[in-house]
Structure formats: structure tokens, C-alpha cells
C-alpha positions in Angstrom: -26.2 -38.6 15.1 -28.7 -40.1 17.7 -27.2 -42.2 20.3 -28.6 -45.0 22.1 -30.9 -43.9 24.4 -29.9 -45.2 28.5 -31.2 -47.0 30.9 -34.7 -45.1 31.7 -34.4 -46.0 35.5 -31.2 -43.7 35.0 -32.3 -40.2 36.0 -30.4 -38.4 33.5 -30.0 -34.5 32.3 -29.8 -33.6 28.8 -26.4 -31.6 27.8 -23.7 -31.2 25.1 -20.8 -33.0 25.5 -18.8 -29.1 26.5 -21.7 -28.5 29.3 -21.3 -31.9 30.4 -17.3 -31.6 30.8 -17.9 -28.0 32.3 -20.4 -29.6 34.9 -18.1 -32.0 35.8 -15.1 -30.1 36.6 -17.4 -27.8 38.8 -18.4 -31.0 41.4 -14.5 -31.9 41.6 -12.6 -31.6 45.3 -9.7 -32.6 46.9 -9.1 -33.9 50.4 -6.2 -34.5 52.7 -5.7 -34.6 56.1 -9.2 -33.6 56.6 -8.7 -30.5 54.8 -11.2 -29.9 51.5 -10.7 -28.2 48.4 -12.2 -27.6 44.9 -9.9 -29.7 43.1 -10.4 -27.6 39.9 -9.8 -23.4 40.3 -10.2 -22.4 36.6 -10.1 -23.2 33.3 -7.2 -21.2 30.9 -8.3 -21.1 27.3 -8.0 -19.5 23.5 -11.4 -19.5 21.4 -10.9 -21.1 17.9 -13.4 -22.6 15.4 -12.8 -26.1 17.2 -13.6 -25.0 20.9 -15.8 -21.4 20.7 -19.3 -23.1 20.1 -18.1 -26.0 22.2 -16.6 -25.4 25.2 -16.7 -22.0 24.9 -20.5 -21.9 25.1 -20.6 -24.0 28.2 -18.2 -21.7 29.9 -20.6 -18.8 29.0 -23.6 -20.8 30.2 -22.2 -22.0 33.4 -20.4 -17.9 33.8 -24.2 -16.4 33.3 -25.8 -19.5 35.5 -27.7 -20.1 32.9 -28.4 -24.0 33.6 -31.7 -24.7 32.9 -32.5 -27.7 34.9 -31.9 -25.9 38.5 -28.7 -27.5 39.3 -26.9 -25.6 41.4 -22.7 -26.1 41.4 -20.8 -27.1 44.2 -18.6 -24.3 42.9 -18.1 -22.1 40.3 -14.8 -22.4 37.8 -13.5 -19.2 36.4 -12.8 -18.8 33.1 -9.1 -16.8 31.6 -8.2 -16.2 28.6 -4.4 -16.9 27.4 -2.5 -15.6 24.7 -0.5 -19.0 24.2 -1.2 -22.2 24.3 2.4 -23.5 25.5 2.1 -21.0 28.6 -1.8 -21.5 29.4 -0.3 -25.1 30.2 2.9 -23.7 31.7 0.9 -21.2 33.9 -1.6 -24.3 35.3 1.6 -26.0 36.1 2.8 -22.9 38.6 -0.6 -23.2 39.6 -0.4 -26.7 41.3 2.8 -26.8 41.6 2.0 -23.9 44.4 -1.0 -25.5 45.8 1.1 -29.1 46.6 -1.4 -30.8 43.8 -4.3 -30.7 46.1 -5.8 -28.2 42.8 -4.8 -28.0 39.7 -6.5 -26.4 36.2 -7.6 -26.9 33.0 -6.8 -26.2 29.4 -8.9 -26.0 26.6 -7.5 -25.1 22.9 -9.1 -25.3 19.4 -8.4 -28.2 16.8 -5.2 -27.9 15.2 -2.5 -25.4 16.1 -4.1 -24.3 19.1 -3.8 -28.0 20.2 -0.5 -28.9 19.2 0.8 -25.7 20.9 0.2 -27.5 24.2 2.7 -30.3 23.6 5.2 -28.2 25.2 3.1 -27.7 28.6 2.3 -31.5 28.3 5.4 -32.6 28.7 6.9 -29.9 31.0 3.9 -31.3 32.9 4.9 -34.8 33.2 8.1 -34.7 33.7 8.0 -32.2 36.7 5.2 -34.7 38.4 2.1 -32.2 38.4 -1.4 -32.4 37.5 -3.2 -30.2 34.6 -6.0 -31.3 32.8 -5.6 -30.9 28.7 -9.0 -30.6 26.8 -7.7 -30.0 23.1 -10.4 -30.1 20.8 -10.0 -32.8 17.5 -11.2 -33.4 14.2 -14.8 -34.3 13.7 -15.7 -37.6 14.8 -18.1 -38.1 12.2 -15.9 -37.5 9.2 -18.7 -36.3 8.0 -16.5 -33.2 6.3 -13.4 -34.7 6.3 -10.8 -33.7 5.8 -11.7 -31.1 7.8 -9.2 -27.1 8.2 -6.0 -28.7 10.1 -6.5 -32.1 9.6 -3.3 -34.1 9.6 -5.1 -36.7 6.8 -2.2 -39.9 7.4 -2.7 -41.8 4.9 -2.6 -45.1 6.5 -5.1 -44.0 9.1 -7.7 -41.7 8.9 -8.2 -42.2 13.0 -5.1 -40.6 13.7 -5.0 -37.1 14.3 -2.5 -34.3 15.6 -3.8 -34.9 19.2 -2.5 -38.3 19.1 1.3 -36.1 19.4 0.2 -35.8 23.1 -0.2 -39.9 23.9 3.6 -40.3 25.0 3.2 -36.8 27.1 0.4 -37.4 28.8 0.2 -39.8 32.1 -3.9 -40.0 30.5 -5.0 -40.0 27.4 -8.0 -40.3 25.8 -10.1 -39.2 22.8 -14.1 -39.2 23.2 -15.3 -40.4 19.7 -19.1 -40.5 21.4 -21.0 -38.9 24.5 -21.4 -42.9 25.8 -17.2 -41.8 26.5 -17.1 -39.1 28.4 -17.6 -40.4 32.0 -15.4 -43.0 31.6 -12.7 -40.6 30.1 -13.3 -37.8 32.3 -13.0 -39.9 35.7 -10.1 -41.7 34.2 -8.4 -38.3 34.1 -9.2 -37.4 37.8 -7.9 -41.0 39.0 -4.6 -40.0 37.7 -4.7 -36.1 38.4 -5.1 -37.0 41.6 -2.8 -39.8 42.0 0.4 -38.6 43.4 2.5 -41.4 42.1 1.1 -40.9 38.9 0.1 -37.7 37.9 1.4 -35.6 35.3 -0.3 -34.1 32.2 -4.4 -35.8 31.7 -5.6 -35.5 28.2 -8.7 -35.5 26.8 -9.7 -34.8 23.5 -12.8 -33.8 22.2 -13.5 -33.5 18.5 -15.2 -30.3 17.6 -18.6 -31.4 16.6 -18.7 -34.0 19.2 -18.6 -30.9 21.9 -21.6 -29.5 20.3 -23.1 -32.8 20.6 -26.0 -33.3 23.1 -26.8 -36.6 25.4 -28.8 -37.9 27.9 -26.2 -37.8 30.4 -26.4 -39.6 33.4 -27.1 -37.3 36.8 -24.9 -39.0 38.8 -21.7 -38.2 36.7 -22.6 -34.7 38.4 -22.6 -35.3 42.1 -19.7 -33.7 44.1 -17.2 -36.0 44.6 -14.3 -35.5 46.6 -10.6 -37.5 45.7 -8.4 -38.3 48.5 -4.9 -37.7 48.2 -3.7 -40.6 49.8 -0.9 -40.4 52.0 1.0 -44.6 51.3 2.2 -46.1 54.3 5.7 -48.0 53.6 6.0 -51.7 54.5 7.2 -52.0 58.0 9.8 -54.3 56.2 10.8 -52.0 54.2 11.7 -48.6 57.4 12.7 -51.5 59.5 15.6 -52.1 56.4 16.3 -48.9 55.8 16.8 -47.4 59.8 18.9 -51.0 59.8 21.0 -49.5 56.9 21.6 -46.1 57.8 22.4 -47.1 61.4 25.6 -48.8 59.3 26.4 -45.1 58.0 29.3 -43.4 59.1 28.7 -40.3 56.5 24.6 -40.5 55.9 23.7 -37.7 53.4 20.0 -36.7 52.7 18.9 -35.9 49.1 15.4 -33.7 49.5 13.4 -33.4 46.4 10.1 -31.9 45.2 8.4 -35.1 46.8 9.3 -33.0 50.3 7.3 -30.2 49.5 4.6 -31.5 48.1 3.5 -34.3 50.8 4.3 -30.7 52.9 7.2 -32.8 55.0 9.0 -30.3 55.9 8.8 -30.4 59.6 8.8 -34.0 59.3 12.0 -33.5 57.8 13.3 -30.7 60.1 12.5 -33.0 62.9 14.3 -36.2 61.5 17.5 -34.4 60.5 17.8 -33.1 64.0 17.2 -36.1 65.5 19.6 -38.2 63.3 22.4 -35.3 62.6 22.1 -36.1 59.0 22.8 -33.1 56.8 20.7 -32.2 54.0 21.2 -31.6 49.9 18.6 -30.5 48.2 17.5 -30.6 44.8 15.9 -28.1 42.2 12.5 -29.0 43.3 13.2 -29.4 46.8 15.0 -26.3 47.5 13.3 -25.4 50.7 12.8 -28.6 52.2 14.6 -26.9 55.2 15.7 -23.2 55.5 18.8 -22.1 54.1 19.9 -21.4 57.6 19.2 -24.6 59.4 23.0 -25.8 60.4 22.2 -29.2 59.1 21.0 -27.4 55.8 24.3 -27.9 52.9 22.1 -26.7 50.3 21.9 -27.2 46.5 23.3 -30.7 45.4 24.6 -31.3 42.1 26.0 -29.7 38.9 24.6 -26.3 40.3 25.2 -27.5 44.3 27.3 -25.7 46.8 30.9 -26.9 47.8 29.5 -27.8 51.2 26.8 -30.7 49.7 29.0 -31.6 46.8 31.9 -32.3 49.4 29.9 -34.8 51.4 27.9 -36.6 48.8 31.5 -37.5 47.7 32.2 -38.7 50.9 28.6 -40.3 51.8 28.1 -43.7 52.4 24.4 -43.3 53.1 22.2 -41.5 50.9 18.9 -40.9 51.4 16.9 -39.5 48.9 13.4 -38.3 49.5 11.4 -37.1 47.3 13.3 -36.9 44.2 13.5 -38.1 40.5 17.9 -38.5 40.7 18.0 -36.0 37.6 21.7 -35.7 36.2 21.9 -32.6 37.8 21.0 -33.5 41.0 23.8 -36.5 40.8 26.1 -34.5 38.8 25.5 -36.7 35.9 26.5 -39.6 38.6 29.9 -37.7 39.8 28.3 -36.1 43.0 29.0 -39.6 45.2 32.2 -40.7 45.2 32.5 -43.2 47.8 33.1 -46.5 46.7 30.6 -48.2 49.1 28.1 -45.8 48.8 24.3 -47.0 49.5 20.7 -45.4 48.4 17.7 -45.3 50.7 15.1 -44.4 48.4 11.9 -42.7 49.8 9.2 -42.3 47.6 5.2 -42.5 46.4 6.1 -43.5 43.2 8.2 -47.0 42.3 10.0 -45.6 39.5 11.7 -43.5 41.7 12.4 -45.8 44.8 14.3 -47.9 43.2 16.9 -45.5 41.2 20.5 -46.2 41.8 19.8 -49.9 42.8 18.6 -48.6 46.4 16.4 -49.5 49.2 13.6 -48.7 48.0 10.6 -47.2 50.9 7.8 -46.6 48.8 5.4 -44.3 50.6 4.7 -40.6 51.3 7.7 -38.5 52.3 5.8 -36.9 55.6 4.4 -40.5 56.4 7.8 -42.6 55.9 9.8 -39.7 57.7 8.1 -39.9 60.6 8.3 -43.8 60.7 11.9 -43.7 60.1 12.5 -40.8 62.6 10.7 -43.3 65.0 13.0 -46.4 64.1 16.3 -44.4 64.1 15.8 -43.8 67.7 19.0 -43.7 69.7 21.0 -43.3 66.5 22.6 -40.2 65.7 25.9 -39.2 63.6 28.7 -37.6 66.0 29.0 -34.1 67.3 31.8 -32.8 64.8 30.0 -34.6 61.8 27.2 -32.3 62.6 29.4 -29.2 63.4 31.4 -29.8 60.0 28.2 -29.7 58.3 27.4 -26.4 60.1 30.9 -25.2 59.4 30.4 -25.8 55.2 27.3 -24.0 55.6 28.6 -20.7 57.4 31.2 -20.7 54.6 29.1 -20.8 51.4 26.9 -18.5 53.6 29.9 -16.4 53.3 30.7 -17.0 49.7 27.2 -15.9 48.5 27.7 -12.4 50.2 30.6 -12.1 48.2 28.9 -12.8 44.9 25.6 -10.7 45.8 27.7 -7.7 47.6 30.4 -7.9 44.8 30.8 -4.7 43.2 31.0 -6.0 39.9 28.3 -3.0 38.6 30.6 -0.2 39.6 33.2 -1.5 37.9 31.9 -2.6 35.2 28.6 -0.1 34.5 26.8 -3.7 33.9 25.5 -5.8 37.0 26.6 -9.1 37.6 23.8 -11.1 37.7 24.7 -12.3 41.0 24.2 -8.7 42.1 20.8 -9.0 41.0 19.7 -11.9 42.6 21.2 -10.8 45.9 19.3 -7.4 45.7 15.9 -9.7 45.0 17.0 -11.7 47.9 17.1 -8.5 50.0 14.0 -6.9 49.3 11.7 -10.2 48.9 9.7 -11.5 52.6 9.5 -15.0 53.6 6.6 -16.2 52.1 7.1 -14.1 48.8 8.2 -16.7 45.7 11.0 -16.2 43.2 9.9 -18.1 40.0 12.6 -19.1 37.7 12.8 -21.9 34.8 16.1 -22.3 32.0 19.5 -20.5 31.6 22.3 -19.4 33.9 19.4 -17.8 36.6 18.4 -21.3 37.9 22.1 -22.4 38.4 23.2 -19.4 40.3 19.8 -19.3 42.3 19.8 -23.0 43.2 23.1 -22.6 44.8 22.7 -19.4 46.2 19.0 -18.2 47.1 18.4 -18.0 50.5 14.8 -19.9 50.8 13.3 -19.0 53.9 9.8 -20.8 53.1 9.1 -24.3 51.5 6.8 -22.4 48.8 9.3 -19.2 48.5 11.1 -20.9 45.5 10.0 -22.4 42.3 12.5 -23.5 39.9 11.1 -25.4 36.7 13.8 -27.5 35.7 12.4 -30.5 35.3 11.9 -29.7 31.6 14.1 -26.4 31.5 11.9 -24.9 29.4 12.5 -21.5 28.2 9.3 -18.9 28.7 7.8 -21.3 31.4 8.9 -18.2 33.8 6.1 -15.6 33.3 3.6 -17.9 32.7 4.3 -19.7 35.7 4.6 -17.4 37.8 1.1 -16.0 36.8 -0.1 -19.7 37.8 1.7 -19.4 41.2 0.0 -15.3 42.0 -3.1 -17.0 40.9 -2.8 -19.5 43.3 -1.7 -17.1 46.5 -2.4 -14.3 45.9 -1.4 -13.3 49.7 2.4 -13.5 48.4 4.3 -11.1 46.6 5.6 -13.1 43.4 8.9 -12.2 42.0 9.6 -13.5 38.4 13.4 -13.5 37.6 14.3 -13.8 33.5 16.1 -13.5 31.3 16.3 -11.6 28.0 16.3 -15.4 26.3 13.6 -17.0 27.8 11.4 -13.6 27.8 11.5 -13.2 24.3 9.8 -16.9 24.3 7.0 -15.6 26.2 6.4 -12.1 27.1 2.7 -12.0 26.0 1.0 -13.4 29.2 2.0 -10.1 30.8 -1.6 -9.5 29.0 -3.2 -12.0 30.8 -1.5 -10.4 34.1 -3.4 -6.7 33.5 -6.3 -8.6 32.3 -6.7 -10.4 35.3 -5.5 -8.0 37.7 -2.5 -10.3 39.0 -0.1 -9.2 40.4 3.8 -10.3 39.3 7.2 -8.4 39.8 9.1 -9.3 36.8 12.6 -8.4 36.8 14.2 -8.7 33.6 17.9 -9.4 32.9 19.1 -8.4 29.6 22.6 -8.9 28.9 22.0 -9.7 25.0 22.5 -13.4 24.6 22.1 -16.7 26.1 24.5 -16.8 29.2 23.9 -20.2 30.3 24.5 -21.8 26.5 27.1 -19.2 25.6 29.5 -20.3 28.9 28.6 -24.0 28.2 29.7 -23.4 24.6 33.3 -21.7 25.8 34.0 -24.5 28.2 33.0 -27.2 25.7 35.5 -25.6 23.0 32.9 -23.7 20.8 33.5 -20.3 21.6 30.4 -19.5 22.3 29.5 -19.1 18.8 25.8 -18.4 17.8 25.0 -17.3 21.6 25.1 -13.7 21.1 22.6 -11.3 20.2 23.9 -9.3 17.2 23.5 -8.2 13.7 24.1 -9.8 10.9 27.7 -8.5 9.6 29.2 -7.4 6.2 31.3 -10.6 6.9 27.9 -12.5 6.8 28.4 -13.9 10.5 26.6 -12.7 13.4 29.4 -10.6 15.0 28.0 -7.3 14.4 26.7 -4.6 16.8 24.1 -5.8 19.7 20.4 -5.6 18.5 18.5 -2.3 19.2 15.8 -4.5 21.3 14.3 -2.7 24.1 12.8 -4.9 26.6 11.7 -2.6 28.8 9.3 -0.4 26.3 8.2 -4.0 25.0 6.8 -4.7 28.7 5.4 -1.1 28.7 3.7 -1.7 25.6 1.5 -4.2 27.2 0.2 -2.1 30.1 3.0 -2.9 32.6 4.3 -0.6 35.1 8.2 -0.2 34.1 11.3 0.7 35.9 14.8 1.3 34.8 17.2 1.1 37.6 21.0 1.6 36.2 22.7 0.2 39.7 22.3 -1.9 42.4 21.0 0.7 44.6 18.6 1.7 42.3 17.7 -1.9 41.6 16.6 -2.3 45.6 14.9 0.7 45.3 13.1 -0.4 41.8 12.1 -3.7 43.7 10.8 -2.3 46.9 8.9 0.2 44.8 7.2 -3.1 42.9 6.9 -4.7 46.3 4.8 -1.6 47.5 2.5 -1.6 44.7 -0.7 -3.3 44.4 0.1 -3.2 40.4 2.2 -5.6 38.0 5.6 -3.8 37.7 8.6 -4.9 35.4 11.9 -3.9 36.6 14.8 -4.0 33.5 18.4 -4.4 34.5 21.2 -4.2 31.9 24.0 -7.2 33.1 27.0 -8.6 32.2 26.7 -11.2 30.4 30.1 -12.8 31.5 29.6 -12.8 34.9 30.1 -15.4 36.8 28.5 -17.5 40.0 30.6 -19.2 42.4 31.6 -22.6 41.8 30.1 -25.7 43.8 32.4 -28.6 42.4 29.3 -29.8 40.3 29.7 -31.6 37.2 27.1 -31.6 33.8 27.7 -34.5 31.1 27.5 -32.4 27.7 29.0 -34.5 25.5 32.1 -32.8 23.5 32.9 -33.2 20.0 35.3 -36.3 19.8 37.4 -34.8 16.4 37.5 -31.1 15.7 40.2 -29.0 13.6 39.5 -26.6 16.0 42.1 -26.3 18.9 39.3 -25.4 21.4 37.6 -28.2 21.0 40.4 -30.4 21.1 41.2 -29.0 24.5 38.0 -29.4 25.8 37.3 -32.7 24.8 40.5 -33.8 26.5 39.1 -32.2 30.0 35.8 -33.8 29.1 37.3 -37.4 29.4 39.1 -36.4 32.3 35.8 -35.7 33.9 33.9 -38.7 32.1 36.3 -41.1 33.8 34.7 -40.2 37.6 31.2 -41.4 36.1 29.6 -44.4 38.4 26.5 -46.6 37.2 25.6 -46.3 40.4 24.2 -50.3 40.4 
């Protein structure tokens, strides 16, 4: 179909709709604070029938330079081929998530499966705040076929496609019916990539014979264009109210979340909590905000916090949060503050977020509105033994966490505790290396017990929890530094979701240290079934009995050969002095290695005082879970609306 010729006072070049979209993402950069960046460093993709004559040709062409016209890019965009379309997304996601948002990557998929496969990425995407462009490809825009292999075919719309699965994930969405679309779409898609109030997963969808498509595209869609990441200044109002508040507080807590990191704050932080004496809890995603060391530093905050922030967020009268999103976890499913008084000071870029809890909301950037509040506060500081009780809680979960990582339990037992494990990681890693984590039991005991050193050294997904994020994402993050050792911590769950992109790992010649748990169930799940009366039914790994339940012997799986299999360096420690041997072995390397502990899958991780809401059954013949629904309301009944 021949579109409508433009404007002949237009200079234009004529391209498909893929070369176009290829062009485009090569003349994208990002700047802030005077410091420049190609905006996009690759595009992750699987070849099907709706993407390999499509965008798969224009990554050949623009690969072999074969462009034709002269045009020279501002910068070249590698290509990498995944083995899922859930973890392509998931590893672009480690992949900004390490670079602060400044770059990001994209996805491309084929029509159907291949598409819908990224739903998972889209929405781990959005919800954790970070920027990854989606190109599925759609059903033909012509209809000149239809219905076409994978077409949904709704009845009451033959518009409406699998694609349109993605609308509620995506902060953008758009489908290009016609080249005429495609600038508008794809600049759409960088506005809100590189918003960071309001970025998150950008779609764009591109049915398959509309990529092969060609136009008259205007030049100037091509130029190199650099975004700013804007830094947003609070109203003056607005730190004059706040500084006015906290100056009221008599026990002000911080809350640091991902917001920290990302506006790269930390000083700014450092600098404010030393000037104030206001200690610091931090959240999933803002785990090292400040060093774990810092004696205003109280550490996690939450369901999976450490006694010493839980025990003054109940006390606080002040909280600050900067940065964060107020996930349950991060409030104890509104336990964590206690006081009756209590007061939020809400610093963030996006409004959603300043305004949680009914607090006062500073809408700005974190570095920005920390150094205007640390300017305000002057002459305001919390007393000498408020700061030195906050030092004191520290020293003592300090001391706690040597006794879970130096425990002994593996002697014992013959099967590490997986607090062992983490410990011997935490001794052998160096303080800009990353631990990469998502789902299960691992991200509770690491939030309140990893020793982050480094703002970038830990990287938690739990905005989503997703299972099989871990490998993935930590691909994205050696991708995006590939000057730090990355050490990938999982479980025997979540890699069985997603062991494959160790391919992508050999093929790329990324290095990763993935140290594998197996302890033959779901740890996480199969405690919080126990406590919540269920007894942990359908949480362990066995056979199928002759009394037709699964309570038989533990499955013959082999995780360690499975990693071998796909060209990874394997090692079997059987203790914990192996294991820091095993790691410091990976850590030498320049190869991918795999190191496969056998643990206990009843361990346990110290306690913080942290609460989770998981509702219990309300009537059960079962005595368990009428025991545990009674301490279920007793803990229900210290819920606030926090209004």
C-alpha cells in the first residue's frame, strides 16, 4: 500500500519502517549534569516470522553498515540474541537499573508468543520505575491475510490484538498501523523513557508487514538528539514546610529508596544525615543509600528490616522518605511506625509517590531536594545519645549477622545454612562487585543482612518479585559494567524459571558468578506456608508417592550438570571453606563460573521484628490453620491507614 507522499520541501530518506526504528535508536543520548551518553546500548531479540525480515534485516543492515544513503550513525547499537522473551526484558531491566536510567535497551520479539512472553518484563518494568523499550511485532495491519498464524481474532473487534495485553503494563503504548506513525510513536516512547517521574516499560508495536514496509521518511527524525534527564527543583514552599516540620521531630527517621540511587544522592544523603543526626532505613531498592557501616546507617526497614530500623520507625515521629514507592514491605504492611503522631515528609520526582501516607509532599529530585533541605535544616540537629543509640542498634545487628554468616550450621548439619552462604559471598565479593538477587527467602535474608559497601553493589528486584529475573538480570547489570565482578545469588526455584540465558552469557562472553542454592523446594513459600497454618504443603520438591501425594523421595535434579551442559564453568564446594575457595576461584577467572551449594532448606535468618500481611484462611478444619489465623488477627490489629 502507497502512502501519501510528504511535503517535497521535506528532505526525506526512503526506508522500511524496521530501518527507520533501527536509525532512530542509533541518534538517541542522554545527558545529565553535563555528562553525555548514548541513551540506547543494544537491542536483545529472538527472530520469528513476525520480526526476521523486519527488524531483523535492519539490524543486519545497520551491523554490516550497509546504509546506502551515506548516513553515518552517531553510534552503533549491538545486537544479542536471547533465549526468552520474559528475561530479554528482565535482563534490559538490570541493564538500567545499573546505569541510574541515563541508558536503557531494547526488545524486539516476533508476533504472537514471542510477544506475549514479554508481558512479564513489562510489568516487572513498570513497577520497579525503569526504562526498556518493547518493540513486539503485531498482526498485519492490512488484514490483507487475516486471520493471520497467532492471531487472537475477538470477535467483537478485529483491531484488537494480543499486544493490546501490554496497554495496562506499559507507561507508553502505542501500535503503528502506518509509516505516517512512527515518529510520533517512537518520540513518544523516548519522552517517557526518559522521564524519571514517568518511566517504566515504552511499547511499541509494529505489525509484521508494516516493518517491511518502506516510506519517505523524514531526515530529520534522524538527527542526534540528546534527552535531558531533568533534575526538578521542589517549591521553596514546599523544603521551607518540610525543614519547619522535621525541626518539630523529636525521633526523625529517614526512609531511602531506589529514588536515592538513581538521582546518585548518596553523598547528598551522607552529608544531610550527618548534619541532621537522622538515622537511616532503607528499602529494597535503596539498600546502599549509605554504607552498611555509616553509624547513622540502621539498615533494612520493613517485613525483612533489622531490629535496629524496625525499633525506631515504631518510635518515629518524623519520617522522611526519599526516594521510595512505601511498598508493604517497606512499611511492614503499615506496622513498621507505631507512633501515634507520626508525620511523612515525602521526597520525590514523581507525585504519586509524594503524597503516600497523607505526607508532605517535596516533589523534586532526591540529590536536588537533599541538598536544599540540608541547607534549611541548618542549626537543627537530633541529640547526642539519639545519634549514639542509633550507632549502638547498628554495632549490634552488625554483631547478629556474624552470628548467622559464621554459624556453623554446615558442620552440623552436612547442609549450609543459607545464611552461611551469603556470608561467604559477602567475604569474597570487593566493593564495587554487585550481588543480584530477585524472589524467595535470598532477598529477605540479604536485605537485612548484606553488608553494601557501594550504592551500585546491590540489586534486589522486588518490586515485582519475579522468579528467574536473577540470571537474566544480572547479565543486564555485567553488560552494563563490565569493570565489576557480578555475583548472581539463586535459588533452585527461581533457576529452574530461567536457567537458559546462561547461553546468552558464553555467547556474549559475559561474565557472571552464579552461585546456586539448592535445597529442593521453595524456602520462602514453604516457611510462609508453616507459619500461616499450611504446613508447607506443595513447597517441596518430591516424587509423586504410592499415596498419590507429593511426599516421596527428593527429585534426582542435578543443577550443577544442567549449568555445565550449557558451557559453564562448574564448581561443587561441599562446605563453607570450600565455598570461599569456589568463589574466589570464580572471582579470579575471566570466565562465567557456576558454583552449586547443597542447603538446608529450614534454615533460618535472624529476625528484624518485620511484619508481612498474608491473609490467613478465616475457617479451616485444620488445627494449624486455626492457630494461625488467631496470631494473624493479633498482628492485623497493629495495622494503621496511615491518613
Amino acid at each position: 500500500m502507497s502512502a501519501v507522499p510528504p511535503n517535497p520541501a521535506v528532505p526525506t530518506v526512503r526506508l522500511t519502517v524496521s530501518q527507520a526504528v533501527v536509525r532512530f535508536l542509533q541518534a538517541q543520548f542522554t545527558e545529565r549534569d553535563g555528562v553525555r551518553q548514548q541513551f540506547f546500548g543494544g537491542v536483545f531479540g529472538i527472530f520469528g516470522h513476525g520480526n526476521v525480515a523486519g527488524v531483523g534485516q535492519a539490524l543486519l543492515e545497520a551491523e554490516e553498515g550497509a546504509l546506502g544513503d551515506g548516513w553515518v550513525p552517531p553510534a552503533q547499537v549491538r545486537y544479542i540474541t536471547g533465549r526468552n522473551e520474559q528475561s530479554m526484558v528482565h535482563a534490559a531491566v538490570g541493564y538500567a537499573r545499573q546505569q541510574d536510567r541515563l541508558q536503557a535497551l531494547a526488545v524486539t520479539a516476533s508476533v504472537g508468543p514471542g510477544s506475549s512472553n514479554m508481558l512479564t518484563g513489562a510489568a516487572l518494568a513498570t513497577i520497579n520505575r525503569i526504562p526498556v523499550l518493547l518493540l513486539p511485532s503485531d498482526v498485519f495491519a492490512t488484514r490483507v491475510a487475516s486471520p493471520v498464524l497467532q492471531e487472537l481474532e475477538q470477535p467483537y473487534g478485529y483491531d484488537v490484538s494480543v499486544n493490546d495485553a501490554f496497554r495496562p503494563l506499559s507507561k507508553f503504548f502505542d501500535r503503528v498501523w502506518r509509516p505516517e506513525q512512527l515518529a510520533s510513536a517512537l518520540l513518544g516512547a523516548m519522552r517517557v523513557l526518559t522521564d524519571p517521574a514517568e518511566t517504566g516499560a515504552a511499547t511499541v508495536c509494529l505489525p509484521e508487514d508494516l516493518q517491511a514496509e518502506a516510506w519517505d521518511f523524514p531526515v530529520d527524525l534522524f538527527r542526534e538528539r540528546t534527552w535531558r534527564i531533568a533534575r526538578p527543583v521542589p517549591e521553596q514552599i514546599a523544603v521551607e514546610e518540610a525543614a519547619a516540620l522535621i525541626r518539630t521531630a523529636k525521633a526523625p527517621l529517614v526512609v531511602a529508596g531506589g529514588g536515592v540511587v538513581y538521582s546518585q544522592a548518596t553523598e547528598a544523603l551522607r552529608t544531610f544525615v550527618e548534619a541532621t543526626g537522622i538515622p537511616v532505613g532503607q528499602s529494597q531498592a535503596g539498600k546502599g543509600a549509605i554504607r552498611y557501616d555509616h553509624p547513622l546507617s540502621l539498615g533494612a526497614i520493613g517485613s525483612t528490616g533489622t531490629t535496629a530500623a524496625n525499633e525506631i520507625a515504631a518510635e518515629a515521629d518524623v519520617v522522611i522518605g526519599i526516594g521510595t514507592r512505601y511498598s508493604d514491605f517497606t512499611t511492614g504492611s503499615r506496622t513498621a511506625f507505631q507512633n501515634p503522631d507520626v508525620k511523612f515528609v515525602n521526597v520525590n520526582v514523581a507525585s504519586i509517590d509524594a503524597v503516600k501516607h497523607a505526607g508532605l509532599p517535596v516533589q523534586g529530585d532526591a540529590r536536588t531536594a537533599l541538598e536544599l533541605l540540608t541547607t534549611a535544616l541548618q542549626g537543627f540537629s537530633t541529640p547526642d545519645a539519639y545519634r549514639e543509640r542509633a550507632a549502638r542498634l547498628n554495632r549490634e545487628w552488625d554483631a547478629v549477622v556474624d552470628e548467622f554468616y559464621l554459624s556453623g550450621t554446615g558442620e552440623e548439619t552436612g547442609l549450609l545454612a543459607q545464611a552461611e552462604v551469603i556470608g561467604a559471598v559477602d567475604e569474597v565479593v570487593g566493593e564495587r562487585d554487585v550481588v543480584v538477587c530477585a524472589a524467595g527467602s535470598l532477598p529477605g535474608d540479604l536485605h537485612c543482612m548484606w553488608r553494601s559497601r557501594d550504592p551500585k553493589q546491590y540489586h534486589v528486584e522486588y518490586g515485582y518479585s519475579c522468579m528467574g529475573y536473577e540470571i537474566p538480570g544480572g547479565i543486564g547489570v555485567a553488560l552494563a559494567a563490565p569493570d565489576r565482578d557480578v555475583f548472581i545469588t539463586v535459588g533452585d526455584g527461581s533457576y529452574l524459571m530461567s536457567p537458559t540465558e546462561l547461553v546468552t552469557a558464553v555467547q556474549e562472553n559475559v561474565k557472571v558468578i552464579v552461585v546456586i542454592l539448592q535445597n529442593h523446594g521453595f524456602a520462602s513459600i514453604g516457611a510462609l506456608s508453616e507459619q500461616h497454618g499450611s504446613q508447607r504443603y506443595g513447597t517441596k520438591y518430591r516424587r509423586r508417592s504410592a499415596s498419590g501425594r507429593l511426599d516421596g523421595d527428593k527429585l534426582p535434579v542435578d543443577l550443577a550438570a544442567n549449568a555445565e551442559s550449557m558451557g559453564i564453568r562448574t564448581l561443587r564446594p561441599a562446605n563453607r571453606k570450600e565455598l570461599v575457595a569456589a568463589l574466589q576461584d570464580a572471582k579470579a577467572s575471566s570466565e562465567s563460573t557456576v558454583v552449586h551449594v547443597e542447603t538446608d532448606l529450614y534454615s533460618q535468618a535472624p529476625d528484624g521484628g518485620g511484619w508481612w500481611d498474608v491473609p490467613v484462611s478465616e475457617v479451616s478444619h485444620l488445627e494449624s490453620t486455626r492457630t494461625a489465623r488467631t496470631w494473624y488477627e493479633g498482628k492485623k490489629a497493629a495495622q494503621r491507614p496511615l491518613i
